[in-house]
LONULO-467076 format. One record per residue: x, y, z of N, C-alpha, C in turn. Coordinates in pm, 1 decimal, always signed. Layout:
N
+----------+----------+----------+----------+----------+----------+----------+----------+----------+
:   n_east :  n_north :     n_up :  ca_east : ca_north :    ca_up :   c_east :  c_north :     c_up :
+----------+----------+----------+----------+----------+----------+----------+----------+----------+
:        X :        Y :        Z :        X :        Y :        Z :        X :        Y :        Z :
...
+----------+----------+----------+----------+----------+----------+----------+----------+----------+
// end
This chain:
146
+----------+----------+----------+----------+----------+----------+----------+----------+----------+
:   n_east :  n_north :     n_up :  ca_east : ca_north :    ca_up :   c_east :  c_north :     c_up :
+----------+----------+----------+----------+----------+----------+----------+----------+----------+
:    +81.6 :   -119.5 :     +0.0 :     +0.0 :     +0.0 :     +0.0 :    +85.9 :   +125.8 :     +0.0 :
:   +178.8 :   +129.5 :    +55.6 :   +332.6 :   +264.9 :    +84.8 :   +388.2 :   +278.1 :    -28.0 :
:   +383.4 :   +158.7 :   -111.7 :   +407.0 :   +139.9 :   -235.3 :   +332.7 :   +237.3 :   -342.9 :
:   +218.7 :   +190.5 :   -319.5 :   +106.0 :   +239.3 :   -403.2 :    +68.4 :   +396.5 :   -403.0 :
:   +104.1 :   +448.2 :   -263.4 :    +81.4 :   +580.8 :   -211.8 :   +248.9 :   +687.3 :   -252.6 :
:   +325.0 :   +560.1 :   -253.8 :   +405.2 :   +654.6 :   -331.9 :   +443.2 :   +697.0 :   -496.8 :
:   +437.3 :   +603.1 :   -563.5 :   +357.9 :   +604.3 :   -698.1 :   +281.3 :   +679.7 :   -732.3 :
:   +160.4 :   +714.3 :   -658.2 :    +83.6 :   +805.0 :   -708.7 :   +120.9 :   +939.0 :   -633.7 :
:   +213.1 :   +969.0 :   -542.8 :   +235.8 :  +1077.0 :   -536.3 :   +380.4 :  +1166.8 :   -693.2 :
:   +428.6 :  +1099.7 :   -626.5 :   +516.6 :  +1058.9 :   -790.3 :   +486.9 :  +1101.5 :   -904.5 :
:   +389.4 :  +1033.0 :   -930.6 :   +292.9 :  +1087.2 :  -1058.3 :   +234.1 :  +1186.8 :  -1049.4 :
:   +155.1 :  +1243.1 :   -961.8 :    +81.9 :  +1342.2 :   -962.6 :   +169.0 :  +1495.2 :   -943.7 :
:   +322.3 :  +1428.8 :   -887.5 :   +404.7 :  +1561.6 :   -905.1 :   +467.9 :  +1629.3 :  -1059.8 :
:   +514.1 :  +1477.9 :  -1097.1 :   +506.2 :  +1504.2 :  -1250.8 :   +435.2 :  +1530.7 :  -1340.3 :
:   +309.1 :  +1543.9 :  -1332.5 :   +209.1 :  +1569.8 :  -1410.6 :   +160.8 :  +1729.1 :  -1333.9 :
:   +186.6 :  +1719.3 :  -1233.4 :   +167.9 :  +1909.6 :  -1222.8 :   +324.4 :  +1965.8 :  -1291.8 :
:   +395.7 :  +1906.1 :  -1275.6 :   +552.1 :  +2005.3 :  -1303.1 :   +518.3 :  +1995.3 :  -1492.9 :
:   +497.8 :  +1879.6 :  -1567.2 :   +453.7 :  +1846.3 :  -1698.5 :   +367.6 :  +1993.2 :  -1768.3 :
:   +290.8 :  +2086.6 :  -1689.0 :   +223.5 :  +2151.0 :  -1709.0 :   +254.8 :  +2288.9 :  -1723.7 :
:   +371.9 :  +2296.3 :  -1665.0 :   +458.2 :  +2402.3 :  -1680.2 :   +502.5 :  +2395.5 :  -1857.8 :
:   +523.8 :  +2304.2 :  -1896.1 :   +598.3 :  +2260.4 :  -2022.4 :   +498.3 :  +2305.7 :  -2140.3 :
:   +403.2 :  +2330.6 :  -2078.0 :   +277.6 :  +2387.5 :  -2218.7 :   +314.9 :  +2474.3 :  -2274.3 :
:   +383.7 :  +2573.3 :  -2242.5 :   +369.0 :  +2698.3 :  -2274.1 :   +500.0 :  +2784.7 :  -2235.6 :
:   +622.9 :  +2664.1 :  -2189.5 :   +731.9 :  +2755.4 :  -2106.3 :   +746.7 :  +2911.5 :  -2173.4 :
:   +784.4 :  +2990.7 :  -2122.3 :   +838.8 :  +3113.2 :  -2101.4 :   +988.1 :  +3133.1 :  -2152.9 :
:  +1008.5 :  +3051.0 :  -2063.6 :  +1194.3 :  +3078.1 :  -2060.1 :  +1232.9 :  +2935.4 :  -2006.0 :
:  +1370.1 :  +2915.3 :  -2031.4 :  +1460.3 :  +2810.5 :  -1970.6 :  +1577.9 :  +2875.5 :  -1987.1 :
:  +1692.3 :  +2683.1 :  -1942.6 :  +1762.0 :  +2722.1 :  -1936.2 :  +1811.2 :  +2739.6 :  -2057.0 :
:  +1911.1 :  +2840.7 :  -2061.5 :  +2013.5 :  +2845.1 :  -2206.0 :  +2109.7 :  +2776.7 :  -2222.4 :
:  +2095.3 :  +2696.4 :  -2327.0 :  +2251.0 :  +2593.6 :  -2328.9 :  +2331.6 :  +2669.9 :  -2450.5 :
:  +2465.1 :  +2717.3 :  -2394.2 :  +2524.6 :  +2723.6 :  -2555.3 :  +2520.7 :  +2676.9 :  -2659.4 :
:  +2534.4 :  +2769.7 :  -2747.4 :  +2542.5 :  +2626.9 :  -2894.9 :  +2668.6 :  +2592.4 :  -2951.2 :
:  +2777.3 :  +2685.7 :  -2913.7 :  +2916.6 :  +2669.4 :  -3016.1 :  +3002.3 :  +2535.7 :  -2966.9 :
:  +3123.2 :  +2570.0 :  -2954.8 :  +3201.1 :  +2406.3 :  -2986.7 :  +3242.9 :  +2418.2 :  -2845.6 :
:  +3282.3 :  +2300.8 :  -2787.9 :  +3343.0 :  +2311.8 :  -2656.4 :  +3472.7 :  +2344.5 :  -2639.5 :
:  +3503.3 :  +2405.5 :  -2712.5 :  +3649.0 :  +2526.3 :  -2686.9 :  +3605.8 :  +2558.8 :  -2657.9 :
:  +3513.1 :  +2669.7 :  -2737.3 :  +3460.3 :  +2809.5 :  -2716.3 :  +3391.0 :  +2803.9 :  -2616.1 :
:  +3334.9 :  +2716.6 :  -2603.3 :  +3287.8 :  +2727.8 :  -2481.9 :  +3328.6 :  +2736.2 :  -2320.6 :
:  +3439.4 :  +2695.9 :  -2337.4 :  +3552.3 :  +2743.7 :  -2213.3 :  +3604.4 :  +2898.8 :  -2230.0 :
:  +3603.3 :  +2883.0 :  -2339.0 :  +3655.0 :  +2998.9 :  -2362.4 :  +3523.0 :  +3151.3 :  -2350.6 :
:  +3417.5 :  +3120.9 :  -2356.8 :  +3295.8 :  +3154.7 :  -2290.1 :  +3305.3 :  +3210.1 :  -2130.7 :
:  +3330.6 :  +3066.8 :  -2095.2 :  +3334.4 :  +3072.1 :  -1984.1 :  +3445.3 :  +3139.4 :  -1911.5 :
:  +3514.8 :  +3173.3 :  -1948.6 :  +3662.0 :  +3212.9 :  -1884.6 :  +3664.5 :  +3345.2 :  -1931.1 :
:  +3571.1 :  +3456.5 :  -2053.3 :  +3591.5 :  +3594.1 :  -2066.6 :  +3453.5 :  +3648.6 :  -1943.4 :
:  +3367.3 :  +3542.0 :  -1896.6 :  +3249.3 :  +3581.5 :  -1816.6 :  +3291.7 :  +3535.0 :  -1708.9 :
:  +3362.5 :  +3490.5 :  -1662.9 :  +3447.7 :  +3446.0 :  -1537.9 :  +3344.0 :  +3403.1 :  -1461.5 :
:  +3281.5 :  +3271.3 :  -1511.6 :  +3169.8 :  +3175.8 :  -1469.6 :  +3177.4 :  +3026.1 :  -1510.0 :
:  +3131.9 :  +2980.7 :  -1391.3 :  +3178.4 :  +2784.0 :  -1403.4 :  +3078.7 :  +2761.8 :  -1557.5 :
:  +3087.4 :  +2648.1 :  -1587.7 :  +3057.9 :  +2561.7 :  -1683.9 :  +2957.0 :  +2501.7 :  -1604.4 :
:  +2830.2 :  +2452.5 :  -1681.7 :  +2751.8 :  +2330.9 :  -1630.1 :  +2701.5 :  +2255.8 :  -1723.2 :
:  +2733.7 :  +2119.8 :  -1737.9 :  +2741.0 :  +2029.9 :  -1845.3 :  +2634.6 :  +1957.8 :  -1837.0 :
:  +2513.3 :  +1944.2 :  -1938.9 :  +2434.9 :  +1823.7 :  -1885.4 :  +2443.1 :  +1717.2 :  -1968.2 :
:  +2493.7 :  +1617.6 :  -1938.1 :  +2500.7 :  +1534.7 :  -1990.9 :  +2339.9 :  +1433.0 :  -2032.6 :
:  +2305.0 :  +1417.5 :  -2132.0 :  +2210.1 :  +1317.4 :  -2187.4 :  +2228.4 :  +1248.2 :  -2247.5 :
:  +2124.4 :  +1125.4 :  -2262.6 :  +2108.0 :  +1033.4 :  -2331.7 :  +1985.1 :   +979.9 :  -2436.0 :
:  +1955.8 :   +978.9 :  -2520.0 :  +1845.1 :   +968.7 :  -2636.0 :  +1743.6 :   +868.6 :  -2557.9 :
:  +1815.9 :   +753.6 :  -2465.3 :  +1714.3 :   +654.5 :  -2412.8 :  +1691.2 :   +703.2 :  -2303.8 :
:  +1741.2 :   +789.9 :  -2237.6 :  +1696.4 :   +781.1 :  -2090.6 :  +1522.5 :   +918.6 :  -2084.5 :
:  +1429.2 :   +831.5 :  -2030.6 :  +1323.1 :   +906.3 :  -2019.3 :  +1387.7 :  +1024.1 :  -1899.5 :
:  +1440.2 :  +1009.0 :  -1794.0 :  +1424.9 :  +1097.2 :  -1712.1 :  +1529.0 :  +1229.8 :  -1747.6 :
:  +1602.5 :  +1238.1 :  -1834.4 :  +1700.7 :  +1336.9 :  -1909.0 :  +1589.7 :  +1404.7 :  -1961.5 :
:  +1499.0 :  +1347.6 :  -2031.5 :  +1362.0 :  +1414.8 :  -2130.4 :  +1342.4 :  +1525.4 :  -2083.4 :
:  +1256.9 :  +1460.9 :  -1946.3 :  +1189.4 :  +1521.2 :  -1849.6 :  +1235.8 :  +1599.0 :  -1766.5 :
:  +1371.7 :  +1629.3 :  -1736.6 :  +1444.5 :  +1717.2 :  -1679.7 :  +1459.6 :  +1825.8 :  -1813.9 :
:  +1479.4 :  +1815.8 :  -1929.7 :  +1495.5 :  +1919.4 :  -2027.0 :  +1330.3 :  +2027.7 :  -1998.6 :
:  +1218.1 :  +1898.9 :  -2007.1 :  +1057.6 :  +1952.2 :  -2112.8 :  +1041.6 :  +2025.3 :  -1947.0 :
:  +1103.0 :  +1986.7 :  -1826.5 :   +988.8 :  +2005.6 :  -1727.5 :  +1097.5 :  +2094.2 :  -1590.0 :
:  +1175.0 :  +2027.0 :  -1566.9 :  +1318.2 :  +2086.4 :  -1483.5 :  +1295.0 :  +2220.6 :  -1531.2 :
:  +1416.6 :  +2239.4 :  -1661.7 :  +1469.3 :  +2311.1 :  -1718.4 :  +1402.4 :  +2421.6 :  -1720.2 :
:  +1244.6 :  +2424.3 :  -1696.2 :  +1175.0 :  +2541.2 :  -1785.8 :  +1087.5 :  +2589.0 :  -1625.5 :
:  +1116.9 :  +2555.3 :  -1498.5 :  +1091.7 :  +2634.1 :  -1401.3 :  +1217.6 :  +2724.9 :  -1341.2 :
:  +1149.1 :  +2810.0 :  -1272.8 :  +1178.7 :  +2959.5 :  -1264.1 :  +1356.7 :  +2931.0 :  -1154.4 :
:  +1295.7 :  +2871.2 :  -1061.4 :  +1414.9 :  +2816.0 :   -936.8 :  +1554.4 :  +2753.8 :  -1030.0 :
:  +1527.5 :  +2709.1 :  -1145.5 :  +1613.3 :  +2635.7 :  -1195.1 :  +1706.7 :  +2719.2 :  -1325.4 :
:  +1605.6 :  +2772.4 :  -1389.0 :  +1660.6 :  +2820.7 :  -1524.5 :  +1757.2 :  +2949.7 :  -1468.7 :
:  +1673.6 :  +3033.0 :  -1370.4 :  +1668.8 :  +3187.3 :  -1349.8 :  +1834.0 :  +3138.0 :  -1284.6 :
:  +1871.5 :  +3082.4 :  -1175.5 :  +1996.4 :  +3058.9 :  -1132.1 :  +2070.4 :  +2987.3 :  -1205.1 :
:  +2089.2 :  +2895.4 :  -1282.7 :  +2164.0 :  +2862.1 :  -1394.9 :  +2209.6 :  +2941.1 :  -1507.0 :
:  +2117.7 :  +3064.8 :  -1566.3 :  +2139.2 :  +3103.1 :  -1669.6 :  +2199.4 :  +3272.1 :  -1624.8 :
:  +2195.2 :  +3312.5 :  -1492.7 :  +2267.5 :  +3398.7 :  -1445.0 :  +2403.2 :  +3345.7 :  -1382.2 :
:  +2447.3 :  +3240.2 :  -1335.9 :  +2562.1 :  +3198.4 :  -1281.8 :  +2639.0 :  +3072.3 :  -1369.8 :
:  +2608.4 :  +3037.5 :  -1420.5 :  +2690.8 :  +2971.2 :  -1502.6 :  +2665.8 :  +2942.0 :  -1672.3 :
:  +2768.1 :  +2882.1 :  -1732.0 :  +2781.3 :  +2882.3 :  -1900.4 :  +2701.1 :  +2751.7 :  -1975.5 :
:  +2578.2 :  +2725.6 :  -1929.4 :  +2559.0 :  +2569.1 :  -1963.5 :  +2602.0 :  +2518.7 :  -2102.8 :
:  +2525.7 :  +2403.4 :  -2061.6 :  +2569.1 :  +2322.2 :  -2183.9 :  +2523.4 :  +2184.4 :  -2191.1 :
:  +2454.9 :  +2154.0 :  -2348.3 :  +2393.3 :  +2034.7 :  -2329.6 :  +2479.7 :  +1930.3 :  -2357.3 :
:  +2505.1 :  +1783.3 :  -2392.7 :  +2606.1 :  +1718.0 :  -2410.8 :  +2572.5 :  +1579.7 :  -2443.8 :
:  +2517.1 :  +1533.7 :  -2558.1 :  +2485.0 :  +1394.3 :  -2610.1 :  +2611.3 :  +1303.2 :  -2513.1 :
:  +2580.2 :  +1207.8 :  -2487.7 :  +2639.6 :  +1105.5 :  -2459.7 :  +2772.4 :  +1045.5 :  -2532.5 :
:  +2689.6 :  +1036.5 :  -2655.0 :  +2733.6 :   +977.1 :  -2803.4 :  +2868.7 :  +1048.7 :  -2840.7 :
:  +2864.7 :  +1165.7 :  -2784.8 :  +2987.0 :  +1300.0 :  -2874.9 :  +3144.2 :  +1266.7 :  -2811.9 :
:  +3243.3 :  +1319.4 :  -2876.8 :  +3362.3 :  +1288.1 :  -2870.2 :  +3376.3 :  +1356.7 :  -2724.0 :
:  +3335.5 :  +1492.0 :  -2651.6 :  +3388.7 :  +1508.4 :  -2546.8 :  +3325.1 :  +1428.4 :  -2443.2 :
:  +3181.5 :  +1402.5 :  -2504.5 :  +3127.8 :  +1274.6 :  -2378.6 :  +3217.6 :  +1180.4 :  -2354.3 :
:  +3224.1 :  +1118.5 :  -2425.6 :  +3359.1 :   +979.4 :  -2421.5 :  +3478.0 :  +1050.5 :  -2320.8 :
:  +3541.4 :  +1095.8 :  -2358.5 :  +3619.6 :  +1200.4 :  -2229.0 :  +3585.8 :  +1183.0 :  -2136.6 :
:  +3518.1 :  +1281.1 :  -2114.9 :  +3463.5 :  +1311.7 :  -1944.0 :  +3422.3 :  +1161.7 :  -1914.8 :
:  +3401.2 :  +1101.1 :  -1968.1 :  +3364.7 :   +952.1 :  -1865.9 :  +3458.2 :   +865.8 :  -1862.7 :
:  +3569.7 :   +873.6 :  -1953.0 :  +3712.2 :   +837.5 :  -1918.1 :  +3748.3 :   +861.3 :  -1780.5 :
:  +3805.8 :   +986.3 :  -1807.2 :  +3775.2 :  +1070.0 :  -1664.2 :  +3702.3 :  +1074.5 :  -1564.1 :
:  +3588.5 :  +1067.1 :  -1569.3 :  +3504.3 :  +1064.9 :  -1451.1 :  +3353.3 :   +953.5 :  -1413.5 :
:  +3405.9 :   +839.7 :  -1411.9 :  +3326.6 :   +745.7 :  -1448.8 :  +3175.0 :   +830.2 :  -1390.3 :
:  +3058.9 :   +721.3 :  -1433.9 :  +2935.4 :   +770.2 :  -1478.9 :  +2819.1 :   +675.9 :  -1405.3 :
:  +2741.3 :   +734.5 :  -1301.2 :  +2687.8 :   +620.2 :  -1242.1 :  +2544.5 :   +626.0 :  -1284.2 :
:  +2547.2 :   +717.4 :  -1352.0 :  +2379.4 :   +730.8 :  -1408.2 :  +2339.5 :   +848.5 :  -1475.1 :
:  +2220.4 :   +834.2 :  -1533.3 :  +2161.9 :  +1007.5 :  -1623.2 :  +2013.3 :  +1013.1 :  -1570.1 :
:  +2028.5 :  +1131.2 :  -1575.2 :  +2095.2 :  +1255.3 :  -1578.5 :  +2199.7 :  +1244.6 :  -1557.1 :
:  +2312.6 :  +1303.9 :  -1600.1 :  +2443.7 :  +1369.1 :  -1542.9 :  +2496.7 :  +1513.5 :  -1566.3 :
:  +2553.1 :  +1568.1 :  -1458.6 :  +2585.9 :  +1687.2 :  -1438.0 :  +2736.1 :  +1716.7 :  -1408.3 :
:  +2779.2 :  +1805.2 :  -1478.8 :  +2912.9 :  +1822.7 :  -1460.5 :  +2965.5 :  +1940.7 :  -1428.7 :
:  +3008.6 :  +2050.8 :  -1318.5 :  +3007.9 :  +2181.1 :  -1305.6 :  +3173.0 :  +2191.4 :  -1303.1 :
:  +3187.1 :  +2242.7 :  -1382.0 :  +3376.7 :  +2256.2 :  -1424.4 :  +3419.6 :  +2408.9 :  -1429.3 :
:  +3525.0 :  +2468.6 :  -1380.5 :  +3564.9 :  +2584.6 :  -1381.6 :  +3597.0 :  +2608.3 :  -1558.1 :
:  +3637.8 :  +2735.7 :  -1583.7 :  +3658.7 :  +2780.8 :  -1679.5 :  +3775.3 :  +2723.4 :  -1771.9 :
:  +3860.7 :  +2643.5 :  -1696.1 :  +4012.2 :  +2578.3 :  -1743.9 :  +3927.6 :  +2446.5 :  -1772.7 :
:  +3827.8 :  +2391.0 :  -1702.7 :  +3817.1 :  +2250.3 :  -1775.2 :  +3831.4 :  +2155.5 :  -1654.5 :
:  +3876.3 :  +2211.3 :  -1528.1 :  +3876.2 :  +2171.0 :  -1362.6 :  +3747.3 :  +2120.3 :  -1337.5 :
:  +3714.6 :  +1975.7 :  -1273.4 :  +3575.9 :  +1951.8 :  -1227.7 :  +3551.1 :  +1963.3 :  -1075.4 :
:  +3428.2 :  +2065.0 :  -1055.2 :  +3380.9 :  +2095.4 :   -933.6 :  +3332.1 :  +2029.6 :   -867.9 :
:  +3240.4 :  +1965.3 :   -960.0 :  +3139.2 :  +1899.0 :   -866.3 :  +3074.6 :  +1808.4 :   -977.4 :
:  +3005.8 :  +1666.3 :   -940.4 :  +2931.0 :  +1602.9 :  -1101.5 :  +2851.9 :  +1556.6 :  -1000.5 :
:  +2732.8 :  +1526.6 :  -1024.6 :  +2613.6 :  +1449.2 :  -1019.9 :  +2547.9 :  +1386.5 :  -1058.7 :
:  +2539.3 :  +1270.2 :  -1085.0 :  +2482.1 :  +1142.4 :  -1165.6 :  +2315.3 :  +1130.0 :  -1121.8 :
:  +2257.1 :  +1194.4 :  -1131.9 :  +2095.3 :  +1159.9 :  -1068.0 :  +2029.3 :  +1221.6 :  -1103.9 :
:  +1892.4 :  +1212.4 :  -1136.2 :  +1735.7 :  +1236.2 :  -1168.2 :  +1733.8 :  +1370.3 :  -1012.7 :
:  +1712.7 :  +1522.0 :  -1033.6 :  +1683.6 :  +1602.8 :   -961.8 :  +1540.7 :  +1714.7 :  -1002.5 :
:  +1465.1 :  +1763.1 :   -904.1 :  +1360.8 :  +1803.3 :   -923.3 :  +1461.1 :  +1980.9 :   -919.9 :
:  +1367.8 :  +2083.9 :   -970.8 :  +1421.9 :  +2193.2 :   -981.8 :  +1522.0 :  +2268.5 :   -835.5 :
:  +1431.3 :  +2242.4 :   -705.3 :  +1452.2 :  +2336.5 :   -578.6 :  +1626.1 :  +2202.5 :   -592.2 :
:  +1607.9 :  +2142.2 :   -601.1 :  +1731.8 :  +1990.0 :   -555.2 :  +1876.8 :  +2048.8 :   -659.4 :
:  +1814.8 :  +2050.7 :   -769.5 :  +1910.2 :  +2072.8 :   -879.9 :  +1976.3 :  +2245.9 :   -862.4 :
:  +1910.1 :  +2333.7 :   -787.1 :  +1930.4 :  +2467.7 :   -774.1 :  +2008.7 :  +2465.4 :   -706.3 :
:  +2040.5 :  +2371.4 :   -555.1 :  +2075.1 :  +2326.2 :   -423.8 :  +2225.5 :  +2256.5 :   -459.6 :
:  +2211.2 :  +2179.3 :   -575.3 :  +2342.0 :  +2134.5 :   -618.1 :  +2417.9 :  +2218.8 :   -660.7 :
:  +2369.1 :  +2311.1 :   -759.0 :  +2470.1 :  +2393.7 :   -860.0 :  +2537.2 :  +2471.7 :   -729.4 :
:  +2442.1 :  +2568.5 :   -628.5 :  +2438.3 :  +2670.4 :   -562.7 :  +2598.3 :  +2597.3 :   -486.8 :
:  +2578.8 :  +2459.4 :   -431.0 :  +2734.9 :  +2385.0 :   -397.2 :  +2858.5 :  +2380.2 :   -476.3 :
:  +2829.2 :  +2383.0 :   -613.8 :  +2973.3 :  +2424.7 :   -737.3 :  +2988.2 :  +2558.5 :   -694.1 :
:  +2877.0 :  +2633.9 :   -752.7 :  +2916.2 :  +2755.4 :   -762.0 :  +3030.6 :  +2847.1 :   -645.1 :
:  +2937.3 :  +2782.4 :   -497.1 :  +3058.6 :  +2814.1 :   -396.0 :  +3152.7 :  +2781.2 :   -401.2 :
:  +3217.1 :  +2623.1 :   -411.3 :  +3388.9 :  +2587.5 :   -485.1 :  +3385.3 :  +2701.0 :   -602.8 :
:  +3345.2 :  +2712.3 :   -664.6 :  +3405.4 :  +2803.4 :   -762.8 :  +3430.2 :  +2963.7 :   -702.3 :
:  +3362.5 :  +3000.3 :   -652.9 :  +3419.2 :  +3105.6 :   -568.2 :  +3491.7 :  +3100.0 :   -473.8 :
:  +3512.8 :  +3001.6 :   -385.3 :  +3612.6 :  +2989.1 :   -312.1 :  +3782.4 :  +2978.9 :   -357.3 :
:  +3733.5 :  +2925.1 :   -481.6 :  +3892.7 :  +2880.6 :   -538.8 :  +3929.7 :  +2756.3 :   -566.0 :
:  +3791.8 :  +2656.7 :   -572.9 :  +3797.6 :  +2544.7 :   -576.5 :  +3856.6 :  +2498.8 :   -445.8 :
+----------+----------+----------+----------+----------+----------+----------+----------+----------+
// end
C-alpha cells in the first residue's frame, strides 16, 4: 500500500511540473558553439561551466529538459551563474569526461571551472529546488577557489 501511495504521489508531481511545459516562457540556455569556445565563454564571463550530460534513451534526461529546465528556481539561477551546456552522450567530449570521470547514471551533471577543472558532477534524476541546491554547492567551490 506505501508502495502504491508513493507512486501516485510521484505521478501526480510530474504531471503538475509536466504543465509548466505547455507553454514555457523561458529556460535554461545551453550554448550552442564548440566546446572550446565554450571554455573559452566561460573564462571571458568568469563563470563555471555546467554540463548536462544526456542520453536519447533515458526518459528521465527528457523530463528534466521539457519540465526541470523550464521552471523559474532552476533556469533563473543557472542562466545567471553559469555557461551551460547540453552534451549527447554519443559526442567525442562525452567519451572524455567519462574516461575521466566514471558515470553512475543520467541525468548527469558536470560543473567545471573555466580551465576545464571539475567541481562537482552528479549522476541523478533532480527536481528543480534539488538541482538549484546542487549547482548553488559548485558555484561556492568556484568562488572559493575550488
Amino acid at each position: 500500500m506505501k508502495n502504491k501511495i508513493k507512486i501516485v504521489v510521484i505521478f501526480t508531481a510530474m504531471l503538475a511540473m509536466s504543465f509548466k511545459t505547455l507553454n514555457p516562457q523561458e529556460e535554461v540556455t545551453f550554448y550552442k558553439g564548440t566546446w572550446k569556445d565554450l571554455f573559452a565563454k566561460a573564462e571571458s564571463e568568469n563563470k563555471p561551466v555546467m554540463v548536462f550530460m544526456t542520453a536519447t534513451w533515458c526518459g528521465l534526461c527528457e523530463f528534466t529538459e521539457d519540465s526541470v529546465f523550464t521552471i523559474d528556481t532552476a533556469y533563473t539561477f543557472l542562466n545567471e551563474n553559469f555557461i551551460c551546456y547540453k552534451l549527447d552522450e554519443k559526442a567525442k567530449e562525452a567519451k572524455k569526461l567519462r574516461a575521466e570521470y566514471p558515470i553512475e547514471g543520467y541525468p548527469c551533471y558536470f560543473y567545471m571551472t573555466p580551465t576545464g577543472k571539475l567541481l562537482r558532477q552528479t549522476n541523478t534524476f533532480m527536481f528543480s529546488a534539488q538541482l538549484k541546491k546542487d549547482a548553488e554547492k559548485a558555484l561556492k567551490k568556484f568562488k572559493r577557489g575550488f
